[in-house]
C-alpha positions in Angstrom: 0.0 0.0 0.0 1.4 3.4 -0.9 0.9 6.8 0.9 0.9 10.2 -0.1 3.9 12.2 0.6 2.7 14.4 3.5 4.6 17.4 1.2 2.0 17.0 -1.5 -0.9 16.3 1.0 0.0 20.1 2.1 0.0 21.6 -1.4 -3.1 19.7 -2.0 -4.5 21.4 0.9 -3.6 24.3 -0.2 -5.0 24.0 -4.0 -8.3 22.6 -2.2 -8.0 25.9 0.1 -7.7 28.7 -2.5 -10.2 27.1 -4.5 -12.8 27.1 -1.5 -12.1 30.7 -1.2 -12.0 32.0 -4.1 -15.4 30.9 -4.8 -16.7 31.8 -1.8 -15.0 35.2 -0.7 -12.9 36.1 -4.2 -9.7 36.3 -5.3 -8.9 39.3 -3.2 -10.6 38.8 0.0 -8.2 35.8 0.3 -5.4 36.1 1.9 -2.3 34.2 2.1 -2.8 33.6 6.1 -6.8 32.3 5.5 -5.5 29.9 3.0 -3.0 28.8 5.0 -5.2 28.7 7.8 -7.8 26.7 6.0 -5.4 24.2 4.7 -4.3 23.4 8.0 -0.4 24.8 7.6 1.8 27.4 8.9 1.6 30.8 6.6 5.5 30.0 6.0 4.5 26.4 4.3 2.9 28.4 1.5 6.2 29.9 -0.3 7.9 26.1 0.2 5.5 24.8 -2.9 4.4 29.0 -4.5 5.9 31.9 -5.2 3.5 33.8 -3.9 -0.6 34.0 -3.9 -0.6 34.8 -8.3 1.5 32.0 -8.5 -0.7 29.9 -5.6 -3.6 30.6 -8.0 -2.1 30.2 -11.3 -0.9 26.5 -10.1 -4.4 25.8 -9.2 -6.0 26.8 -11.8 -3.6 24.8 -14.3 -4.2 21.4 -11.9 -7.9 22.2 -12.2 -8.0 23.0 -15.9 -6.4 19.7 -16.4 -8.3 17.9 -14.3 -11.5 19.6 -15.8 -9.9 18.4 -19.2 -8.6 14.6 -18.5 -12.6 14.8 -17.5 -14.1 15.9 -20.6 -12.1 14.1 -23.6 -12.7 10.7 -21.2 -13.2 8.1 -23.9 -13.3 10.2 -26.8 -11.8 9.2 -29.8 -9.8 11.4 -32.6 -11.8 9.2 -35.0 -15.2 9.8 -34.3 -17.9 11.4 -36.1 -18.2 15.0 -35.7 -21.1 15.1 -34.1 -20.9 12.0 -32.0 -17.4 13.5 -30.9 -18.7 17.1 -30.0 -21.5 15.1 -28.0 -19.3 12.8 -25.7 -17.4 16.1 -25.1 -19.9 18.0 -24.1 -21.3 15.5 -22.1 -18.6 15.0 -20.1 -18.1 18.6 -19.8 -21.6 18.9 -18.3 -21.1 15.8 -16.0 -18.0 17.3 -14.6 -19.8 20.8 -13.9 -22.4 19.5 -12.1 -20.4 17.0 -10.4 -17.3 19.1 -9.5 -18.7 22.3 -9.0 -16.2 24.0 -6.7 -13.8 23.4 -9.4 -15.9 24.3 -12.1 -16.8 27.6 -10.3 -13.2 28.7 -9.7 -12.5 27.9 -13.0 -15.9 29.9 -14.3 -14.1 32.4 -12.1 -10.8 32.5 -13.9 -11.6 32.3 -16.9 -14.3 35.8 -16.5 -11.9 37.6 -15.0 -8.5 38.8 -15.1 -6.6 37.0 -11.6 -5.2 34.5 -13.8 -2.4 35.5 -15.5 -1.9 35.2 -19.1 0.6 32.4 -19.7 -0.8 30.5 -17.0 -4.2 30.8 -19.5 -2.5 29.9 -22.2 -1.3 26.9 -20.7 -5.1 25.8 -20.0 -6.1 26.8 -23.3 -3.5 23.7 -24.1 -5.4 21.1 -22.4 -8.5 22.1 -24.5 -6.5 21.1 -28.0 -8.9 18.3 -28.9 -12.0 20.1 -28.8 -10.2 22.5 -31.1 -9.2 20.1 -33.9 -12.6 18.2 -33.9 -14.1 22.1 -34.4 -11.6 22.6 -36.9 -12.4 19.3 -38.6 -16.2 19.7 -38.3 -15.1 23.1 -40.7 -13.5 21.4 -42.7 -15.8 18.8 -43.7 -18.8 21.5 -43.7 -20.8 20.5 -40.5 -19.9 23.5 -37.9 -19.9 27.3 -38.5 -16.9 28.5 -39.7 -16.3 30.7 -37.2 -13.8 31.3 -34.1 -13.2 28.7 -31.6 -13.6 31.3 -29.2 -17.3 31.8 -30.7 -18.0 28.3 -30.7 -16.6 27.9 -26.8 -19.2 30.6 -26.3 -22.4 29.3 -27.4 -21.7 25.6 -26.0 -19.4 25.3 -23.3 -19.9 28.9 -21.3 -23.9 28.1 -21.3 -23.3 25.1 -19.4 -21.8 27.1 -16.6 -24.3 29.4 -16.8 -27.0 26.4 -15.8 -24.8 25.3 -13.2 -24.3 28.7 -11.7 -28.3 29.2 -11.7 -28.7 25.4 -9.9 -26.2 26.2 -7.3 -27.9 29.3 -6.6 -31.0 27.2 -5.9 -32.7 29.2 -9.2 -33.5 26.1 -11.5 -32.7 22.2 -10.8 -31.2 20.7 -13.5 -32.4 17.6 -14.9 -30.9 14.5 -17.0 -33.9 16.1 -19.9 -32.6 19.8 -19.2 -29.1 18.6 -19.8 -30.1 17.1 -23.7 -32.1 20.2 -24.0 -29.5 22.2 -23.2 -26.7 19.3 -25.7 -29.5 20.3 -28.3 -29.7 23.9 -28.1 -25.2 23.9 -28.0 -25.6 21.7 -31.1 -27.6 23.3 -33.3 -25.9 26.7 -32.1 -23.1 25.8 -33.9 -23.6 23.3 -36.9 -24.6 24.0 -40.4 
């Protein structure tokens, strides 16, 4: 049986930490010393695994943005239809909103505001790279919009967030039916 190093059970506390505060307080109402405090270590641990809080956040929102992604290409294949692709991405993406929220909300979070810092979002946007060449192929062969994949990550992904936003706000319960409503709308937002 293996353990975890207790050195990355701290910096998982800490990831865990600036998430839970982020979401719930902001990016500047938390402090290095309430992270630290909520992750159970001494203020001092913090600079042993960051920089400092822009690199605290930046870290955790590449680890989340990864995990977000290892999440939504799960058992997609390069070789599927377009459409059957697009769906078991989106899918997936919707699964892991609604199941992960407090990582989905700090990354709704980052990715609406400016705390994250540029190459740090470039480095996410890499994670996203097969979502981008099945939209590029879907152009290609004449089945999506030929339009931005910034446009198309607009009118499918960010709406998504949007529903999970307005669930965890107790506004509308999603269910299994809103979710292929919601697939539907994304699709037909975007192909030809």
């Amino acid at each position: 049986m293996s353990t975890i190093p207790k050195s990355q059970l701290k910096r998982e506390a800490l990831i865990k930490a600036t998430i839970n505060l982020v979401n719930n307080d902001g990016f500047h109402a938390a402090p290095m010393s309430k992270i630290a405090k909520m992750a159970n270590v001494s203020p001092g641990t913090i600079y042993l695994y960051f920089e400092n809080k822009q690199d605290l956040v930046n870290q955790a929102y590449i680890e989340v943005k990864k995990a977000f992604t290892q999440f939504a290409f799960k058992d997609y294949e390069e070789n599927f239809a377009v459409e059957k692709g697009f769906k078991k991405i989106w899918m997936n993406i919707a699964k892991f909103k609604l199941k992960e929220v407090d990582e989905a909300l700090f990354l709704s979070q980052c990715d609406n505001t400016p705390m994250i810092d540029e190459l740090s979002r470039q480095e996410g946007l890499k994670h996203l790279h097969p979502l981008i060449e099945l939209w590029k192929r879907g152009i290609t062969e004449e089945i999506i919009k030929p339009v931005s994949p910034y446009m198309l990550y607009a009118f499918t992904v960010y709406p998504i967030a949007f529903l999970m936003n307005m669930q965890q706000r107790g506004i509308n319960k999603l269910t299994q039916t809103h979710v292929n409503e919601a697939y539907e709308m994304a699709w037909n937002s975007i192909k030809l």
